[in-house]
N, CA, C and O atoms as CSV, one atom per row, in Angstrom:
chain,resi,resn,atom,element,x,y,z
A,1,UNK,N,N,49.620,27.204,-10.708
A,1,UNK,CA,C,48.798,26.829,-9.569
A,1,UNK,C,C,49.425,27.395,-8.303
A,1,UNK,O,O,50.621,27.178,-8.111
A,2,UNK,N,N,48.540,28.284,-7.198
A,2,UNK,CA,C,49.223,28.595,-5.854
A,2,UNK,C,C,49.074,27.371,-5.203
A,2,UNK,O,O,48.247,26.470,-5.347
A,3,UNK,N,N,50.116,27.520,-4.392
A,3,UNK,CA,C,50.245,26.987,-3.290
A,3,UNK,C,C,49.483,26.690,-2.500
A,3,UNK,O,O,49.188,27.627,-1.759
A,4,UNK,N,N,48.703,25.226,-2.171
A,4,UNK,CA,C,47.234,24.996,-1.211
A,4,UNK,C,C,47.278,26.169,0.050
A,4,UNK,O,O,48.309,26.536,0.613
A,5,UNK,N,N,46.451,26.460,0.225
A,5,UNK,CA,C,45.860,27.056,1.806
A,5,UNK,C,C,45.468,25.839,2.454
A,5,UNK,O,O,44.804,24.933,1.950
A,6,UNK,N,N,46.143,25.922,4.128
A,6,UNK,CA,C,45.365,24.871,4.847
A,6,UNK,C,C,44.925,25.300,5.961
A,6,UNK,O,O,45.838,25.815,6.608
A,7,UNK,N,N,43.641,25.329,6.637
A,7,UNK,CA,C,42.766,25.547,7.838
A,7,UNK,C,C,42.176,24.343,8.508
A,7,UNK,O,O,41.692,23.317,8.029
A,8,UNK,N,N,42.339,24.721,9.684
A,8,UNK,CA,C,42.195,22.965,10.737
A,8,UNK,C,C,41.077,24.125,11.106
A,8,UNK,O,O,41.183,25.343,11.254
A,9,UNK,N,N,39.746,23.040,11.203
A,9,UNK,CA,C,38.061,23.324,12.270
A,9,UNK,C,C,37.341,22.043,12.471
A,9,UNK,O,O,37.086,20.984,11.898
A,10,UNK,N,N,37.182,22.562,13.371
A,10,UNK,CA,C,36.058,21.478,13.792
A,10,UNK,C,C,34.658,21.623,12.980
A,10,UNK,O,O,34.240,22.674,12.493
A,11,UNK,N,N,33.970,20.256,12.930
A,11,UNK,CA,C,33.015,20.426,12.795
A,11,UNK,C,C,31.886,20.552,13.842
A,11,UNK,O,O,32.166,19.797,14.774
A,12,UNK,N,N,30.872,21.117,14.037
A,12,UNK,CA,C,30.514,21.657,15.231
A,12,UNK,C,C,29.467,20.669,15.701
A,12,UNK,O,O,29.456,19.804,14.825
A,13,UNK,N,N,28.603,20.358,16.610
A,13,UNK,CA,C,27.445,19.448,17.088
A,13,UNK,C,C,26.446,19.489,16.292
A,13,UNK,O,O,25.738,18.482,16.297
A,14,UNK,N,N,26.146,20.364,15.579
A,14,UNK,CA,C,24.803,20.292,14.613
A,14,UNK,C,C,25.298,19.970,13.786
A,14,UNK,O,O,24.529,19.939,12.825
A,15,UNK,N,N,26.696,19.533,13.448
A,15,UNK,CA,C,27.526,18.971,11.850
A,15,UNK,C,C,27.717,20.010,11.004
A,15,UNK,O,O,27.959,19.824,9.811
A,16,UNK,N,N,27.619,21.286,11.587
A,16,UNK,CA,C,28.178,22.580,10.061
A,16,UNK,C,C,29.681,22.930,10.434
A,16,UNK,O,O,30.166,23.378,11.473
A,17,UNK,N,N,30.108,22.655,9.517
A,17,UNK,CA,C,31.716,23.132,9.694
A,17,UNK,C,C,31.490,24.984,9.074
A,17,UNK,O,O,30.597,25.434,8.356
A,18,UNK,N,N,32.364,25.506,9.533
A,18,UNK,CA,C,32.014,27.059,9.965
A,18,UNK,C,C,34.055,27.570,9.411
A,18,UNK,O,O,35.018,27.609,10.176
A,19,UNK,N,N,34.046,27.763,8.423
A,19,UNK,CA,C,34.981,28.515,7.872
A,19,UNK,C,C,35.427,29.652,8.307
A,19,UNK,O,O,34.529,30.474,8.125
A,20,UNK,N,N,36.438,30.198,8.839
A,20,UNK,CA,C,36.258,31.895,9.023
A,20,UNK,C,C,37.783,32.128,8.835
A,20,UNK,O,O,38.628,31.233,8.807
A,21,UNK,N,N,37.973,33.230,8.733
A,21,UNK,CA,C,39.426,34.290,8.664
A,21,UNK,C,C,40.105,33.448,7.485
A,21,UNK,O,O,41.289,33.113,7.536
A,22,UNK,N,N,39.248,33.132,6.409
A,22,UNK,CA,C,39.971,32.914,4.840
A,22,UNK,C,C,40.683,33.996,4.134
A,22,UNK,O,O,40.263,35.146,4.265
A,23,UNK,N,N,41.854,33.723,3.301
A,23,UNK,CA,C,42.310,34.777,3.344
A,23,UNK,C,C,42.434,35.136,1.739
A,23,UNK,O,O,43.434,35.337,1.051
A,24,UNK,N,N,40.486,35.137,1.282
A,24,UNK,CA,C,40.545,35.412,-0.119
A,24,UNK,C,C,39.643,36.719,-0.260
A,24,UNK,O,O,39.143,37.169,0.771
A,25,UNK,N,N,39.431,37.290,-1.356
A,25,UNK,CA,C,39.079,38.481,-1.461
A,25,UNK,C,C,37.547,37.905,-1.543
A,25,UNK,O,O,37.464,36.730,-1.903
A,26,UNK,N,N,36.610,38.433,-1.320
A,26,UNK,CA,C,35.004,38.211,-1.359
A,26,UNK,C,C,34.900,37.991,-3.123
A,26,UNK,O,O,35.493,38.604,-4.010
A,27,UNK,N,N,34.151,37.147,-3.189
A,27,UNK,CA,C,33.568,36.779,-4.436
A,27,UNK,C,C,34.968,35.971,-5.359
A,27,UNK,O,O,34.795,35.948,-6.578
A,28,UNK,N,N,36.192,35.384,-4.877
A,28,UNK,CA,C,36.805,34.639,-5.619
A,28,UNK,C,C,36.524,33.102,-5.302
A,28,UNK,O,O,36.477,32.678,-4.147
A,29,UNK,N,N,36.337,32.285,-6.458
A,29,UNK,CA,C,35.824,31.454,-6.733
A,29,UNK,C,C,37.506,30.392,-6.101
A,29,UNK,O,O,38.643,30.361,-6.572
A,30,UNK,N,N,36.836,29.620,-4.790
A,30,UNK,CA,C,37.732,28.614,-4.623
A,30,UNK,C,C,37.290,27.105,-4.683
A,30,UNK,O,O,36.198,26.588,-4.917
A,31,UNK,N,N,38.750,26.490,-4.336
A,31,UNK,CA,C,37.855,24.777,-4.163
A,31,UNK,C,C,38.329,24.552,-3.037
A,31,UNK,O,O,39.447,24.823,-2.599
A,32,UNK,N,N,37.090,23.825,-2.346
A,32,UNK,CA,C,37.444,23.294,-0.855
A,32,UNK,C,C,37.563,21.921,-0.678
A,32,UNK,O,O,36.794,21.075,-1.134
A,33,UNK,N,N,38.771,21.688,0.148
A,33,UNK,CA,C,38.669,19.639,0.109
A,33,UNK,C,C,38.403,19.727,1.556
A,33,UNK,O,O,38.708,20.631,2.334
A,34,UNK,N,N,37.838,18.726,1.752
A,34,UNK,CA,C,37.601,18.672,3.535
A,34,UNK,C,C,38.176,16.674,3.366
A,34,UNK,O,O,38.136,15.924,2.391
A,35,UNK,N,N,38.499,16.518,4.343
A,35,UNK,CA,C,39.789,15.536,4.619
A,35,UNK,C,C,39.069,15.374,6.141
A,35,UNK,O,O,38.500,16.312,6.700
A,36,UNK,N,N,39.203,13.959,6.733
A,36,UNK,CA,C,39.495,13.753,8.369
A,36,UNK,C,C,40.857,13.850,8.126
A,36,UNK,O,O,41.503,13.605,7.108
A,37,UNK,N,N,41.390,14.481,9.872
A,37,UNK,CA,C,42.675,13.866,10.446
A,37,UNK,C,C,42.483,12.581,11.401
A,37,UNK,O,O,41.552,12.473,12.200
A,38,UNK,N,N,43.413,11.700,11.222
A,38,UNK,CA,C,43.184,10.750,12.713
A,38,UNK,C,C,43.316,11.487,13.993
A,38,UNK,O,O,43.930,12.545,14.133
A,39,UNK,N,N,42.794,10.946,14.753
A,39,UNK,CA,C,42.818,11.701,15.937
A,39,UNK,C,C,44.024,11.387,16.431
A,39,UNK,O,O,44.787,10.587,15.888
A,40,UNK,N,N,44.361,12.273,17.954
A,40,UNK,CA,C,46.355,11.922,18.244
A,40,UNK,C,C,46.325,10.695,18.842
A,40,UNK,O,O,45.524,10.355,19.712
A,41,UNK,N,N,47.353,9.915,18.295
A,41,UNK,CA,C,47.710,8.805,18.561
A,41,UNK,C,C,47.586,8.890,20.604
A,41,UNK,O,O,47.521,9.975,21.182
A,42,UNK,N,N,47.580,7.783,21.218
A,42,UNK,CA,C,47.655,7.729,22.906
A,42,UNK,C,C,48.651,7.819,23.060
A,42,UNK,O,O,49.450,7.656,22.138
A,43,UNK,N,N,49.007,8.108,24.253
A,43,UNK,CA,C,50.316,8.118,24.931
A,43,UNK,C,C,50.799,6.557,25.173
A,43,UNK,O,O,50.043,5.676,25.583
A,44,UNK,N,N,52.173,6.374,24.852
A,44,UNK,CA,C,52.147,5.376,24.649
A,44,UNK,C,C,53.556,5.051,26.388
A,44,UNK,O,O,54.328,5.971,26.661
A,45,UNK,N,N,53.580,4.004,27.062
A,45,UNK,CA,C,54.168,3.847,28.257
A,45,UNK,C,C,55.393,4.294,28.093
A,45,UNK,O,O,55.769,4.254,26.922
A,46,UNK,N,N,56.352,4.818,29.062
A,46,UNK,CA,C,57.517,4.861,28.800
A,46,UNK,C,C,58.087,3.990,29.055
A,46,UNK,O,O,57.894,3.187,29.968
A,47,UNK,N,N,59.209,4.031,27.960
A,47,UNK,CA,C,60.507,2.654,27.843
A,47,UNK,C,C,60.836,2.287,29.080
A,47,UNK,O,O,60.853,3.091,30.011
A,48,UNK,N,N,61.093,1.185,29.188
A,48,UNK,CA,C,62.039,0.652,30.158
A,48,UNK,C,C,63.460,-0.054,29.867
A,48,UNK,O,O,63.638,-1.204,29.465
A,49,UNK,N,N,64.526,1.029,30.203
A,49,UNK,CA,C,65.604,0.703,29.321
A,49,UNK,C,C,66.343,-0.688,30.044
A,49,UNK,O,O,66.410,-0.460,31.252
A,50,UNK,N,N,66.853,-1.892,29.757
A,50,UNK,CA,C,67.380,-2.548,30.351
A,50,UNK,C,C,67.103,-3.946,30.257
A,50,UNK,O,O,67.896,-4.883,30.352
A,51,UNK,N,N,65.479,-3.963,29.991
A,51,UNK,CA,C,64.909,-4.977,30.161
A,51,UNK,C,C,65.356,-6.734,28.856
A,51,UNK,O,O,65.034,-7.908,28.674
A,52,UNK,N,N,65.948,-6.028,28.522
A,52,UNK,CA,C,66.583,-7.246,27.349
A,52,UNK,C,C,68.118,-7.461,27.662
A,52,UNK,O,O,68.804,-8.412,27.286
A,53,UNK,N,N,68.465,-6.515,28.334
A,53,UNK,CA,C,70.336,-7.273,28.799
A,53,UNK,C,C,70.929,-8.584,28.766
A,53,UNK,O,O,70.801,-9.457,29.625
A,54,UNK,N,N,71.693,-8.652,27.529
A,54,UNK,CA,C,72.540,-9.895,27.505
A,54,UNK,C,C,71.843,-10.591,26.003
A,54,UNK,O,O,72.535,-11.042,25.091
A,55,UNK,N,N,70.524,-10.554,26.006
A,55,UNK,CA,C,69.657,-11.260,24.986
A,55,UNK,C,C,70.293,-11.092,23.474
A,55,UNK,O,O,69.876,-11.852,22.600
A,56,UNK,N,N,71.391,-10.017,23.121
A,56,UNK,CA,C,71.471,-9.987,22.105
A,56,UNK,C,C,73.582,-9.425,22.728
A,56,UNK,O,O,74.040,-8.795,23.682
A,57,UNK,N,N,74.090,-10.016,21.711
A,57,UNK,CA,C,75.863,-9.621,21.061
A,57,UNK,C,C,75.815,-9.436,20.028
A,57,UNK,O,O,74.913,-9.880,19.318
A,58,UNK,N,N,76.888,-8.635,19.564
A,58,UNK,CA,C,77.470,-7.979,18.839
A,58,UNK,C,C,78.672,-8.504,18.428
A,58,UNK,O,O,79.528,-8.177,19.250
A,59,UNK,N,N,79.180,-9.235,17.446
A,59,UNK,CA,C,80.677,-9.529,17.090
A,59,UNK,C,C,81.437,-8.265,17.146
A,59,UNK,O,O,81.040,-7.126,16.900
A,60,UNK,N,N,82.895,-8.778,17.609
A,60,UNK,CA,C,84.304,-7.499,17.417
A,60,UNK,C,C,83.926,-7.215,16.188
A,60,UNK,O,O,83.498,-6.121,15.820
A,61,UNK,N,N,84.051,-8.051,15.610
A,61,UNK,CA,C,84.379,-7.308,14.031
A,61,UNK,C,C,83.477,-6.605,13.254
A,61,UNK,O,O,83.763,-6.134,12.154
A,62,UNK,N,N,81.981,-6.486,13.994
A,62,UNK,CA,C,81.121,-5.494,13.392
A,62,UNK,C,C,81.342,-4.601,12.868
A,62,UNK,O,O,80.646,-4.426,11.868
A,63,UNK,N,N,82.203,-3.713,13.128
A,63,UNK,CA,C,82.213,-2.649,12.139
A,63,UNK,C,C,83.657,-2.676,11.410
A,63,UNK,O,O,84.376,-1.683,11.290
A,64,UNK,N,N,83.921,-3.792,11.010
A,64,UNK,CA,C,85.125,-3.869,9.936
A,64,UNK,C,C,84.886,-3.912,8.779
A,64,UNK,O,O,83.898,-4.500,8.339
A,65,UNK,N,N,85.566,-3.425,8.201
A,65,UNK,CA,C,85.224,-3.220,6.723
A,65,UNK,C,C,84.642,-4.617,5.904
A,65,UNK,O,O,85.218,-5.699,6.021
A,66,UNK,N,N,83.641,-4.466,5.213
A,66,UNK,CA,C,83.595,-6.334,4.062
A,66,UNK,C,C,84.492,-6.166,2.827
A,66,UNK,O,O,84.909,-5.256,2.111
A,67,UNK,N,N,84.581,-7.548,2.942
A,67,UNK,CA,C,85.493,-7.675,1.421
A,67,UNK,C,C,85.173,-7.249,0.581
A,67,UNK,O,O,83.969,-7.090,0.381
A,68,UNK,N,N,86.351,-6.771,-0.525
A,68,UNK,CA,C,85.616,-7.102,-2.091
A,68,UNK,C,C,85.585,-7.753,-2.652
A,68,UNK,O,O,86.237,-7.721,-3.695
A,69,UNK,N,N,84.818,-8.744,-2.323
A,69,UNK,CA,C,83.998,-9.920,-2.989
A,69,UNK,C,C,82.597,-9.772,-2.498
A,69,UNK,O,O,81.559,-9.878,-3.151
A,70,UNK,N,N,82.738,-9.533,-1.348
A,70,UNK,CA,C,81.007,-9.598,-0.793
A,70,UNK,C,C,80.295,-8.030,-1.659
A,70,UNK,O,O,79.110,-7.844,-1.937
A,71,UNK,N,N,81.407,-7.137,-1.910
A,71,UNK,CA,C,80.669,-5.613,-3.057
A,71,UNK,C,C,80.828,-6.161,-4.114
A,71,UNK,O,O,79.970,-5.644,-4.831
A,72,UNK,N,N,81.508,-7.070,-4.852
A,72,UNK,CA,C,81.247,-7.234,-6.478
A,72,UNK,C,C,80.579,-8.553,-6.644
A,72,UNK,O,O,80.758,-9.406,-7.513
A,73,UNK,N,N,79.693,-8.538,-5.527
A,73,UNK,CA,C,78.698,-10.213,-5.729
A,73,UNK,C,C,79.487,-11.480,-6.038
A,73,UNK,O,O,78.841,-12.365,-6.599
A,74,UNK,N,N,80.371,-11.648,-5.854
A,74,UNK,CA,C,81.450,-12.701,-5.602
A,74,UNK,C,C,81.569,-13.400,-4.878
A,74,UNK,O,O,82.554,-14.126,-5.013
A,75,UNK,N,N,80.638,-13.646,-3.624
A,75,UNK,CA,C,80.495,-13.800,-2.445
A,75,UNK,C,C,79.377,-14.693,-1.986
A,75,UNK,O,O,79.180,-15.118,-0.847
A,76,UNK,N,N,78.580,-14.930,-3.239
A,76,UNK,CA,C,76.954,-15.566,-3.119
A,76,UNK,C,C,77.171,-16.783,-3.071
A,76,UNK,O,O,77.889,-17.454,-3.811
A,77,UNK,N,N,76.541,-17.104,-2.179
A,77,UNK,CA,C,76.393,-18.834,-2.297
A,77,UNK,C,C,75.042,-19.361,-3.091
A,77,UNK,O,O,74.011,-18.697,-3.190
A,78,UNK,N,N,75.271,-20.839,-3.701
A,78,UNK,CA,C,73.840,-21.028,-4.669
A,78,UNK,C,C,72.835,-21.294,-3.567
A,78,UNK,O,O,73.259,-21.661,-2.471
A,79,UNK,N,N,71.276,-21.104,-3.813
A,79,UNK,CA,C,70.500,-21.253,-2.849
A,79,UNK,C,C,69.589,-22.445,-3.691
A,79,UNK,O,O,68.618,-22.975,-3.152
């Protein structure tokens, strides 16, 4: 099997979608899928960096290594 061909068109106001500059020899027999795309997402506001300050910490020890007990499941409490 080759490799899909893909071509982006519009479909036009009278509803005929209009194929052109395919890049098969005249008279080879293809299959066509026609698919919507969503249209582009909106622009969405820009961030405002800052606005949560303080709302969240971080322990020192975040990035210390875990035991091995908490990697060989040794570590579970019953629920």
């Amino acid at each position: 099997m080759q490799n899909p061909y893909e071509i982006a068109e519009r479909v036009g106001p009278d509803g005929v979608l209009t194929l052109s500059h395919l890049p098969f020899p005249i008279g080879q027999e293809v299959k066509v899928c026609i698919g919507s795309t969503p249209d582009a997402p909106t622009a969405l506001a820009p961030f405002a960096f800052g606005l949560h300050t303080g709302l969240i910490t971080v322990c020192e020890d975040f990035d210390a290594p875990l035991p091995d007990p908490f990697w060989l499941g040794e570590d579970e409490t019953p629920s």
